[in-house]
DRENRO-97835 format. One record per residue: residue number from 1; x, y, z of N, C-alpha, C, O in turn. Coordinates in pm, whole numbers, always signed. Example, Ala and Ser with C-alpha at 12.3 -4.5 7.8 and 13.67 -1.06 7.14 Angstrom:
! DRENRO-97835
i  npx  npy  npz  capx  capy  capz  cpx  cpy  cpz  opx  opy  opz
1  +1319  -569  +780  +1230  -450  +780  +1320  -330  +780  +1424  -332  +846
2  +1285  -225  +708  +1367  -106  +714  +1290  +3  +787  +1341  +114  +804
This chain:
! DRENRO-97835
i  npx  npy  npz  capx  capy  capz  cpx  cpy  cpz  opx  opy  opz
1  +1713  +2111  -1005  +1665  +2234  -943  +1678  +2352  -1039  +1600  +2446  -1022
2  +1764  +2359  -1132  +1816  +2431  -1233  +1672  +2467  -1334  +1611  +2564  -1379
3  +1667  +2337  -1334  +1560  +2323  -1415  +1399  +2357  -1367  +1307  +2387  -1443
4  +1395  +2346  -1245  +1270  +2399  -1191  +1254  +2563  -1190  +1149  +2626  -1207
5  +1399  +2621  -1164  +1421  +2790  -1140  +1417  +2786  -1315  +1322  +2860  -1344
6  +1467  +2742  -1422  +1402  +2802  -1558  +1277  +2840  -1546  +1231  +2953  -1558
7  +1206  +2712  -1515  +1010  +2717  -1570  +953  +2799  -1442  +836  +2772  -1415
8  +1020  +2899  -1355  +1019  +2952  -1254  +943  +2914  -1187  +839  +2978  -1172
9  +962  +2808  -1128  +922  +2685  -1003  +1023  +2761  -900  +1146  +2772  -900
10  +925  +2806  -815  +1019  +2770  -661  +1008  +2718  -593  +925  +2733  -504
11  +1098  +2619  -606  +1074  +2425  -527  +1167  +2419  -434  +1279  +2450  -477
12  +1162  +2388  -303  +1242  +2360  -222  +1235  +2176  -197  +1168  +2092  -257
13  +1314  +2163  -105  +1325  +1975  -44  +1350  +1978  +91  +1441  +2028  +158
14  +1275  +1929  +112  +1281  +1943  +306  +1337  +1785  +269  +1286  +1702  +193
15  +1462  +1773  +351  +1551  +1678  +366  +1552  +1629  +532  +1655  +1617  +598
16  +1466  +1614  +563  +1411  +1499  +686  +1336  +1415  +635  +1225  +1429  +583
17  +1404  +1318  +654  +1310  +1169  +649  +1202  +1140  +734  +1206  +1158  +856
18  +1112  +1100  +676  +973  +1093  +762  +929  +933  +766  +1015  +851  +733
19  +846  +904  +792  +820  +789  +836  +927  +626  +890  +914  +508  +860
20  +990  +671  +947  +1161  +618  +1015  +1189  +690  +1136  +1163  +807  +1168
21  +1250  +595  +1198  +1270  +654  +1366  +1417  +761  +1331  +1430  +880  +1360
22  +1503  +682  +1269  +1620  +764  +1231  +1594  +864  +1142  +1608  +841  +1022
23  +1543  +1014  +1196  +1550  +1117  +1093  +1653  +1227  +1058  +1625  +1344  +1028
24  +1784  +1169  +1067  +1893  +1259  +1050  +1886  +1290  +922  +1876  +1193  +846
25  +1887  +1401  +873  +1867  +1519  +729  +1953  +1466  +663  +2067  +1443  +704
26  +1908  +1439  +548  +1996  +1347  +457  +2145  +1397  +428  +2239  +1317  +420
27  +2158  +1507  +417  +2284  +1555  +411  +2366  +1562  +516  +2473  +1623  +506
28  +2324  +1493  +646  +2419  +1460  +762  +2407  +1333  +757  +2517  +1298  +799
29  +2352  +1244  +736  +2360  +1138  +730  +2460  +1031  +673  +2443  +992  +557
30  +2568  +980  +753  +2699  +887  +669  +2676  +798  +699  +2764  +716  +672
31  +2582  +754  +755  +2577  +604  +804  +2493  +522  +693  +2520  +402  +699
32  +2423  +546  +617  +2352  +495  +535  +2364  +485  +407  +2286  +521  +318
33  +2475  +430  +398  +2533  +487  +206  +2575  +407  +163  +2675  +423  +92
34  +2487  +204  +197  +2594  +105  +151  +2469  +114  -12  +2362  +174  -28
35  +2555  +19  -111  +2462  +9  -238  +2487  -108  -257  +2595  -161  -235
36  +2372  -169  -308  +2369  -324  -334  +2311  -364  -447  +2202  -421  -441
37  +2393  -334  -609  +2334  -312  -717  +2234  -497  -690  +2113  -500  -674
38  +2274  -555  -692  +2210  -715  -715  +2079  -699  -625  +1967  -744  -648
39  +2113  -642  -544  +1955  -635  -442  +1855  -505  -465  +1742  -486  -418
40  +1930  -424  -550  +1820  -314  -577  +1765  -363  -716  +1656  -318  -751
41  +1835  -456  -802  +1803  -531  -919  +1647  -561  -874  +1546  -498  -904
42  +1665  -713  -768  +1568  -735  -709  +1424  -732  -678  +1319  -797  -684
43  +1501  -566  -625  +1372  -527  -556  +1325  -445  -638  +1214  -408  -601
44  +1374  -374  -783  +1308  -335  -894  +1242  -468  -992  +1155  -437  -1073
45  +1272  -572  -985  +1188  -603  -1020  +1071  -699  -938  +982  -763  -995
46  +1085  -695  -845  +933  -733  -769  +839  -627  -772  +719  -652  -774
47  +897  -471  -772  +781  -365  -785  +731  -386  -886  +609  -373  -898
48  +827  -432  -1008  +750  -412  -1149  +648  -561  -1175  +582  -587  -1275
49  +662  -633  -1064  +556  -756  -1135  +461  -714  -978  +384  -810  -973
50  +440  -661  -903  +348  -622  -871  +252  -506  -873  +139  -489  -829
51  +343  -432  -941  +275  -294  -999  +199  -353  -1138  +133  -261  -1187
52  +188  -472  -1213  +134  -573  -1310  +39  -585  -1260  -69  -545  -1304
53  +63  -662  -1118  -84  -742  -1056  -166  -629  -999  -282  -612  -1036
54  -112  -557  -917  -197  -442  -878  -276  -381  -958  -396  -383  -930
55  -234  -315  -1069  -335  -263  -1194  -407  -339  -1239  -493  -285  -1308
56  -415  -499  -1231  -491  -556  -1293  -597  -579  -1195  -704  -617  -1242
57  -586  -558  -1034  -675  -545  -936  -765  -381  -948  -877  -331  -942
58  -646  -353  -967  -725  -194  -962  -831  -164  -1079  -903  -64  -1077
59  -835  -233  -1152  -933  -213  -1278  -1047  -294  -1282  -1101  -316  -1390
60  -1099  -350  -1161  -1199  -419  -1121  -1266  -310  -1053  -1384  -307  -1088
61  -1244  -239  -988  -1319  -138  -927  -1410  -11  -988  -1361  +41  -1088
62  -1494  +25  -955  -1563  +144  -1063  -1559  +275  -983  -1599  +387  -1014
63  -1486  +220  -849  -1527  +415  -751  -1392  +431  -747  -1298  +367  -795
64  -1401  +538  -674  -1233  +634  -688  -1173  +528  -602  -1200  +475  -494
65  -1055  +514  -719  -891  +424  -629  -804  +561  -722  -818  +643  -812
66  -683  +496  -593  -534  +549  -626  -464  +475  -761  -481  +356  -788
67  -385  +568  -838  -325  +507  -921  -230  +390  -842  -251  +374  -722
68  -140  +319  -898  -21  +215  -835  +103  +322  -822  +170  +369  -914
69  +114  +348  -677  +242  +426  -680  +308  +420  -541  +259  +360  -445
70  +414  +480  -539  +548  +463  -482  +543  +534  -342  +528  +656  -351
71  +553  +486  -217  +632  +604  -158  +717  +572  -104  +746  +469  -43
72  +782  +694  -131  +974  +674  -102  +956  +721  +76  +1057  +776  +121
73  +852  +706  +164  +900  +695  +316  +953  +568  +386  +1042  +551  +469
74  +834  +455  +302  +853  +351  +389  +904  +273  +250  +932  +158  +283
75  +928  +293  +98  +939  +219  +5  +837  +107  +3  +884  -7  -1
76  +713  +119  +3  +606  +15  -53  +514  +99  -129  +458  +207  -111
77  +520  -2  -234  +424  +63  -346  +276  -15  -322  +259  -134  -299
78  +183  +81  -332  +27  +66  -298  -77  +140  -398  -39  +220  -483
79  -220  +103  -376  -358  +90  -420  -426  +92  -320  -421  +12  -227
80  -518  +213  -334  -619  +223  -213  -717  +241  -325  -707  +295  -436
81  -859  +150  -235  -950  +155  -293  -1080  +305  -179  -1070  +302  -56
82  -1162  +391  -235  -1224  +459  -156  -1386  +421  -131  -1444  +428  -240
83  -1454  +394  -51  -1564  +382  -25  -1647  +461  -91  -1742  +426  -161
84  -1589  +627  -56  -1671  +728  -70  -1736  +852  -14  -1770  +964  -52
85  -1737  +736  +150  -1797  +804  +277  -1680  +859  +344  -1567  +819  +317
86  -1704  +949  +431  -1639  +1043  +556  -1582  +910  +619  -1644  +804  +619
87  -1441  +933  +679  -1404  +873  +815  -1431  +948  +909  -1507  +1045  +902
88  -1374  +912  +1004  -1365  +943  +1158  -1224  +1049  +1128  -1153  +1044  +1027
89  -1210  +1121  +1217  -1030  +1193  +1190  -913  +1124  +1219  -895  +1110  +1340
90  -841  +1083  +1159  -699  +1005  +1221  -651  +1050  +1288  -666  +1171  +1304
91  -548  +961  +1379  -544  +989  +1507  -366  +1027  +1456  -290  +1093  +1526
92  -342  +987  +1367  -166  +1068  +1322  -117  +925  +1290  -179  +821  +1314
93  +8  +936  +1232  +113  +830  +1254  +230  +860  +1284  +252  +981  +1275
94  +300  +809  +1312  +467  +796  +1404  +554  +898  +1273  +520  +868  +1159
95  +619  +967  +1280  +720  +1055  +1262  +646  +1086  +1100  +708  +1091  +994
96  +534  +1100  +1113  +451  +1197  +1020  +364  +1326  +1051  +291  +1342  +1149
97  +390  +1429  +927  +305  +1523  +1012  +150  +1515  +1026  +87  +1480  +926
98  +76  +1549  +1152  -17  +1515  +1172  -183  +1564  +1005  -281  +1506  +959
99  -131  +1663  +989  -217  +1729  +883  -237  +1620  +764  -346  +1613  +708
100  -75  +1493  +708  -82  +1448  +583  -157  +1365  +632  -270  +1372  +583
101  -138  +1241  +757  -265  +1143  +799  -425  +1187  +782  -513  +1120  +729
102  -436  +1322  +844  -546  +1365  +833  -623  +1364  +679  -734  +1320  +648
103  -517  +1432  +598  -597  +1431  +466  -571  +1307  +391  -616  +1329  +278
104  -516  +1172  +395  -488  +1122  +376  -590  +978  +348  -596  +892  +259
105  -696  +1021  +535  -748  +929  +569  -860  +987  +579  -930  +947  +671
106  -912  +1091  +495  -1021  +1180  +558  -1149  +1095  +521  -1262  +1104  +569
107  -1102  +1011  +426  -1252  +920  +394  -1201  +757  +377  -1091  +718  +340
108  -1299  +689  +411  -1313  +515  +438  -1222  +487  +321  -1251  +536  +212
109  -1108  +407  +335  -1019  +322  +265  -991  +154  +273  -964  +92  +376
110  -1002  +114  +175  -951  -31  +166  -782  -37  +57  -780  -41  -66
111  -681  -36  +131  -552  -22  +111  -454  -112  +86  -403  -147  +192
112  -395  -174  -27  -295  -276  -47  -190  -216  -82  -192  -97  -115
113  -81  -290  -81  +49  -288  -146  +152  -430  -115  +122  -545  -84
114  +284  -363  -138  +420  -421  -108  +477  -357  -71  +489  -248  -126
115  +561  -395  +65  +693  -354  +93  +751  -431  +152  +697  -531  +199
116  +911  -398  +170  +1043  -450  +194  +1006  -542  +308  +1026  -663  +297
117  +941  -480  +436  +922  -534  +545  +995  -520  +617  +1061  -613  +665
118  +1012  -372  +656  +1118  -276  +811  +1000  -330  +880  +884  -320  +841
119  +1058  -410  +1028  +973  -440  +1123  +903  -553  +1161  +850  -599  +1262
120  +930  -588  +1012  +857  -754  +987  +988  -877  +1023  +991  -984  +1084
121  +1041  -832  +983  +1168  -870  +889  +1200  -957  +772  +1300  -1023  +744
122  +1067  -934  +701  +1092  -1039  +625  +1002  -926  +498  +944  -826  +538
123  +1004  -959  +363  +955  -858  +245  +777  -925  +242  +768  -1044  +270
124  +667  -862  +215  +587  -886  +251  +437  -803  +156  +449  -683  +130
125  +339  -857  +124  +234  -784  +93  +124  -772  +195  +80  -874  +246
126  +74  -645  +231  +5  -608  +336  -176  -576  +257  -192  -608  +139
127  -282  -520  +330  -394  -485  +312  -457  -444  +457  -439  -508  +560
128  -518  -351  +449  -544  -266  +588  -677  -194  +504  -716  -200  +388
129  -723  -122  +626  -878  -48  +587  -836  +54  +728  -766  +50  +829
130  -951  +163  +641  -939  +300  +796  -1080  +323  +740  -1106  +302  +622
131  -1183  +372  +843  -1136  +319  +994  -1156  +191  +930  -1184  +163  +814
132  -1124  +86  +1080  -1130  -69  +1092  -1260  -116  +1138  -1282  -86  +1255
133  -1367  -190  +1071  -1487  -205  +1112  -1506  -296  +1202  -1401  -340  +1248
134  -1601  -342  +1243  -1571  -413  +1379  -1601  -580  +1277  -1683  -584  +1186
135  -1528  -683  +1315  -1506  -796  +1216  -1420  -823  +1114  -1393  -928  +1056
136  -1378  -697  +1100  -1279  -705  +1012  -1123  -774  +1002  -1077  -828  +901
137  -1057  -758  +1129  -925  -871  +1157  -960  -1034  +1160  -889  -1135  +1153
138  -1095  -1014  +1173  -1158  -1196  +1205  -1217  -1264  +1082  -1247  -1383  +1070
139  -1230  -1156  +986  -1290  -1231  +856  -1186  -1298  +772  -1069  -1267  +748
140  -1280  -1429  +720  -1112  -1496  +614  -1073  -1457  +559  -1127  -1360  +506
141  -948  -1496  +524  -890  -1411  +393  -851  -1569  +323  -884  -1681  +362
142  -761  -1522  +195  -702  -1610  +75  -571  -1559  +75  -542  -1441  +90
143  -472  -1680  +54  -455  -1804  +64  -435  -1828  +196  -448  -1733  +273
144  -402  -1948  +243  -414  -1983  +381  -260  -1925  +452  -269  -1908  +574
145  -108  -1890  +385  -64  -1823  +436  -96  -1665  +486  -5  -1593  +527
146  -173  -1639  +482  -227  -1449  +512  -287  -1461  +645  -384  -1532  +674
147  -220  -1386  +722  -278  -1397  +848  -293  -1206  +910  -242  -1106  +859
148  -364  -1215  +1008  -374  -1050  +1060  -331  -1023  +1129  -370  -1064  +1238
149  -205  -924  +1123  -93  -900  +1229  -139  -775  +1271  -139  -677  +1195
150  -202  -769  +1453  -228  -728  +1537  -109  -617  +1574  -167  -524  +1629
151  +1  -596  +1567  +102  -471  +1582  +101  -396  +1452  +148  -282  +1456
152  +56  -439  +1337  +31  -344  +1245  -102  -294  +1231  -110  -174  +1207
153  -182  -342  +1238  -331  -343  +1223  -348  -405  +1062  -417  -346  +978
154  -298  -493  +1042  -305  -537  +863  -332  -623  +853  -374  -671  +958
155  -333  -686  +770  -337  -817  +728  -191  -879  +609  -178  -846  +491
156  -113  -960  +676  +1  -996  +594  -30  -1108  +507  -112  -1199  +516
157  +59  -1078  +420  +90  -1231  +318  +262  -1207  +281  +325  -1126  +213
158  +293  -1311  +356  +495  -1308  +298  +517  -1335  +160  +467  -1432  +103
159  +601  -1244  +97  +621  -1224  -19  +639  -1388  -72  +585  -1434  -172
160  +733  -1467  +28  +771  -1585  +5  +667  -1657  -45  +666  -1695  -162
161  +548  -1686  +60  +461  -1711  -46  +360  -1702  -153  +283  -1796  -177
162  +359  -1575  -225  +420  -1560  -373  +494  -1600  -450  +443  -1632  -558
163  +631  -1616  -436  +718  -1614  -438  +708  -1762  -481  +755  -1771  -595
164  +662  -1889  -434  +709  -2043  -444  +548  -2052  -490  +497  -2162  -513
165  +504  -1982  -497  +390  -2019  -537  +360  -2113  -725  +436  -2093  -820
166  +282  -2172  -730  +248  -2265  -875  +198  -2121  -986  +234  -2087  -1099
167  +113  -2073  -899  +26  -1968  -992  +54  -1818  -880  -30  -1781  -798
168  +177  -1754  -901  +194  -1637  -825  +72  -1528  -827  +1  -1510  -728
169  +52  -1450  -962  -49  -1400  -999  -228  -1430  -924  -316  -1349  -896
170  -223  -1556  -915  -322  -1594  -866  -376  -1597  -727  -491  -1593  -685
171  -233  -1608  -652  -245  -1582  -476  -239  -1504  -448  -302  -1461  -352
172  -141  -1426  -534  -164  -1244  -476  -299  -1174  -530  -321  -1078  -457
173  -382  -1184  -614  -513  -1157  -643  -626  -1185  -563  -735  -1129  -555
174  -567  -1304  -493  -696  -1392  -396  -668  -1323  -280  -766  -1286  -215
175  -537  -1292  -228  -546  -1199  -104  -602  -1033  -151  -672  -949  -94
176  -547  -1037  -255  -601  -865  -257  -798  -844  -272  -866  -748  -234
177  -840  -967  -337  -978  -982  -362  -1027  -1007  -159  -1106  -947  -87
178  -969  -1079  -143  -1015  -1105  -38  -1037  -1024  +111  -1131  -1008  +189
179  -893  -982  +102  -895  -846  +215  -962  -730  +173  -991  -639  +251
180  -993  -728  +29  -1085  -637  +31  -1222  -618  +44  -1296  -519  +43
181  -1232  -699  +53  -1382  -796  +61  -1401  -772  +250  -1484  -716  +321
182  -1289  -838  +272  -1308  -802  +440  -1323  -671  +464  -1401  -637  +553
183  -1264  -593  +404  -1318  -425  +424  -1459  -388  +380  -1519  -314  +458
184  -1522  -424  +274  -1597  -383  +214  -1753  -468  +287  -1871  -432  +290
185  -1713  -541  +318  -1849  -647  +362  -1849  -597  +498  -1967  -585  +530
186  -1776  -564  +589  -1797  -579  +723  -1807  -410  +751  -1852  -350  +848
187  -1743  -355  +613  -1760  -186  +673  -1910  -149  +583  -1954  -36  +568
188  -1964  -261  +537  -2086  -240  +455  -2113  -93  +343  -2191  +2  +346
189  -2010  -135  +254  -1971  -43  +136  -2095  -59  +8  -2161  -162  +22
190  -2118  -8  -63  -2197  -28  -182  -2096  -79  -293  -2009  -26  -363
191  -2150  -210  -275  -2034  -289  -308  -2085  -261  -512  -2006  -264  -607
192  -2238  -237  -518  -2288  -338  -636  -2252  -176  -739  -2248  -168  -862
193  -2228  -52  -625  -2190  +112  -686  -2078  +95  -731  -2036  +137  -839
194  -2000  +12  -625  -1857  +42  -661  -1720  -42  -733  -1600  -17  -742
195  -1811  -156  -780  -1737  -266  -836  -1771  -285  -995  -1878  -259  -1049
196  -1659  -333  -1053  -1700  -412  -1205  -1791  -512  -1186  -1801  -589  -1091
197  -1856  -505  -1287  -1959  -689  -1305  -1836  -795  -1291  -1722  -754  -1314
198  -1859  -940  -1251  -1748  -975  -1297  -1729  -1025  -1436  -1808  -1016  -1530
199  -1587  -1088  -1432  -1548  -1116  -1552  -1534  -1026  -1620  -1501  -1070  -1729
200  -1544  -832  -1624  -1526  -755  -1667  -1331  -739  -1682  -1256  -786  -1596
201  -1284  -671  -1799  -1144  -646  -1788  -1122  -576  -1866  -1179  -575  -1975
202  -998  -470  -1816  -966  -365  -1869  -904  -424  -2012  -841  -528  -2030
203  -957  -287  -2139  -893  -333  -2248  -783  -195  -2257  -810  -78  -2228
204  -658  -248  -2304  -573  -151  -2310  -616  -84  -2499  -555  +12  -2546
């Protein structure tokens, strides 16, 4: 903060947790302070081999996506791909303020990531679209563990299988190709505007 008041930044931190039922202000909060160096090991490095695969998804696309990044509400790191077109207005989400959904979702998304899996209970890669076109929970996806969980509105794949997988890289690509595909085909996107030829790949 020291450092923000040099370059005369006036930065504040709103210390309520948002997207969590428990929003006690972090500085009242004692209940939450165990550390688990071996499990944050872990779970730094599953971000870092899917923040790998993700960029290598994300560079198939030619219309506006999100870089691969973090959010520290729910801890899952994600890639949204954009249509282009207007949505509908969001209707909010649970212990968010209504304005960030709004701008958030203001235009058609096809959305992946990873996270831990609060709710699931188990660690997990997800893919969702806003709005949801009609066909879209019913279209196939890849690999045959990914199924569409109806209390999230998503589509899951358990980390696990990734995880035991022969060719990891390869199943998590086939779900991310695939659920996006279910967004894009059934919300009838300009697919031929907004995609690489294939076999195209990013050269670093």
């Amino acid at each position: 903060m020291s450092t923000f008041k040099a370059l005369g930044i006036d930065a504040g931190i709103w210390t309520t947790p948002v997207e969590v039922t428990d929003r006690t202000p972090f500085e009242e909060d004692y209940s939450h302070k165990s550390y688990d160096p071996e499990y944050a090991q872990k779970f730094w490095r599953i971000l870092i081999q899917a923040d790998r695969v993700f960029k290598q998804f994300r560079s198939r696309f030619a219309g506006k996506v999100s870089p691969v990044h973090f959010f520290w509400g729910s801890f899952d790191m994600a890639v949204t791909r954009f249509s282009g077109r207007r949505a509908p207005v969001h209707p909010g989400a649970p212990n968010v303020a209504r304005f960030v959904a709004t701008e958030a979702y203001s235009h058609e998304v096809s959305s992946c990531g990873f996270w831990p899996g609060a709710g699931l209970g188990a660690p997990a890669f997800y893919s969702y679209c806003y709005a949801e076109p009609e066909g879209y929970r019913d279209y196939p996806v890849r690999p045959s563990e990914a199924y569409y969980n109806k209390d999230f509105g998503e589509f899951i794949l358990p980390y696990d299988a990734v995880r035991r997988a022969d060719d990891p890289d390869g199943v998590l690509l086939s779900f991310l190709q695939t659920t996006y595909e279910a967004a894009a085909i059934t919300g009838k996107w300009d697919r031929a505007g907004l995609e690489r030829p294939e076999g195209w790949v990013q050269r670093d």
